[in-house]
C-alpha positions as CSV (number, residue, x, y, z in Angstrom):
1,X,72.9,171.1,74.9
2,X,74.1,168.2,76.6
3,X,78.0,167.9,77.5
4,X,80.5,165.8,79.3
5,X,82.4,166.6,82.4
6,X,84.7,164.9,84.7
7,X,84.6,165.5,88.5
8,X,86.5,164.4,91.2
9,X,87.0,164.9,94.6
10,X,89.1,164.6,97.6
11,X,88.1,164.7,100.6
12,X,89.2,164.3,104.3
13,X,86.3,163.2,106.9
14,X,85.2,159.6,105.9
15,X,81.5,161.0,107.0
16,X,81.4,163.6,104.1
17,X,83.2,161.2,102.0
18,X,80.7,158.9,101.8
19,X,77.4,161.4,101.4
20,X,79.7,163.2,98.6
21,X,79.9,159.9,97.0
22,X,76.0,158.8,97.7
23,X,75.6,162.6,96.1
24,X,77.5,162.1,92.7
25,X,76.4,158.7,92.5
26,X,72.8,160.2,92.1
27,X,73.8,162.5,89.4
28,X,76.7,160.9,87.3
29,X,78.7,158.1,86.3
30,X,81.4,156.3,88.6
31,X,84.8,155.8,86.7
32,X,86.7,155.2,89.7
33,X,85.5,155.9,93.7
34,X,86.0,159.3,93.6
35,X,86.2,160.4,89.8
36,X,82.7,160.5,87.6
37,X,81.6,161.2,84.6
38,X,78.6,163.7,84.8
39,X,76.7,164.2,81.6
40,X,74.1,166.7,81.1
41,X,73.4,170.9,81.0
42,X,75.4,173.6,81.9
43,X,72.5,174.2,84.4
44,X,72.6,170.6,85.8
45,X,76.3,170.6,85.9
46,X,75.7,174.2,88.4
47,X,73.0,172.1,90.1
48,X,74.9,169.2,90.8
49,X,78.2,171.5,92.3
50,X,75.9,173.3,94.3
51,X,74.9,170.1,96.0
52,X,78.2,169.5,96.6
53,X,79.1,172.5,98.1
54,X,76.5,172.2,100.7
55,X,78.1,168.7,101.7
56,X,81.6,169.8,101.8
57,X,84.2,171.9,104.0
58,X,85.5,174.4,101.9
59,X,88.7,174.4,103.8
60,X,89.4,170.7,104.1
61,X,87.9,169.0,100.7
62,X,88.5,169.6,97.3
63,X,86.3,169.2,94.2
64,X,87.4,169.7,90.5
65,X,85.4,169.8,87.2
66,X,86.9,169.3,83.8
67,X,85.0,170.1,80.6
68,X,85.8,167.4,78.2
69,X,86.2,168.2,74.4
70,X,83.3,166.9,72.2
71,X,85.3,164.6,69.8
72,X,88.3,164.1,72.6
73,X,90.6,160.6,72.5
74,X,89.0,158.3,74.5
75,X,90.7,155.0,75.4
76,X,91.4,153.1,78.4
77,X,93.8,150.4,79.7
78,X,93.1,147.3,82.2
79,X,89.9,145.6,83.4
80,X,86.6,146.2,82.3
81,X,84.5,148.5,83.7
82,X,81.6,146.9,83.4
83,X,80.8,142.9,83.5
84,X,81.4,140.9,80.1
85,X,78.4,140.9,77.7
86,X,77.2,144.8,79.1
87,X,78.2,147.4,77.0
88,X,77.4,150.9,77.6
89,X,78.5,153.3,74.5
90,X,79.7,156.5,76.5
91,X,82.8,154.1,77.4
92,X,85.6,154.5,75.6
93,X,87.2,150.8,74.1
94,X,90.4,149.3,76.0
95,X,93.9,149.8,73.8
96,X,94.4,146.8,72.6
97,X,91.2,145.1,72.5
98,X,91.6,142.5,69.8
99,X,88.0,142.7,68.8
100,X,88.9,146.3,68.2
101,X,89.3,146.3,64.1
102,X,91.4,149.9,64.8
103,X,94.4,149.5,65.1
């Protein structure tokens, strides 16, 4: 069964910053530099944080994973995330929007 999870990161060498990044790049959704969307199993979500564990220092970095509920609010606020005219339906729609017919 497929889910939704957000992971982020922090971390402190710009070397293992940027293959932690090339990493989850690979395997989910960017929603800012270091925050992603990762969709998938339960057994690609323990895949994916293995490959992260092998790239990070478990002393310096830090990586979090969020389980997101099924039918969870989903909004956002500012710029598009993706150019005008491409829509990809995992976003959620800006507040505001006026072609929004919610409101």
């Amino acid at each position: 069964m497929s889910r939704q999870w957000l992971i982020g990161y922090d971390i402190t060498h710009p070397r293992r910053l940027g293959r932690v990044h090339r990493a989850m790049t690979g395997r989910a959704m960017p929603i800012e530099y270091s925050v992603f969307l990762f969709i998938g199993s339960e057994a690609g979500l323990a895949e994916c944080l293995a490959r992260l564990a092998n790239l990070i220092d478990a002393k310096a970095d830090d990586v979090r994973c969020y389980a997101l509920p099924a039918r969870g609010l989903q909004e956002r606020i500012g710029r598009a995330t993706l150019p005008d005219g491409i829509q990809w339906t995992g976003l959620p729609t800006p507040l505001g929007n006026p072609d929004n017919n919610e409101a």
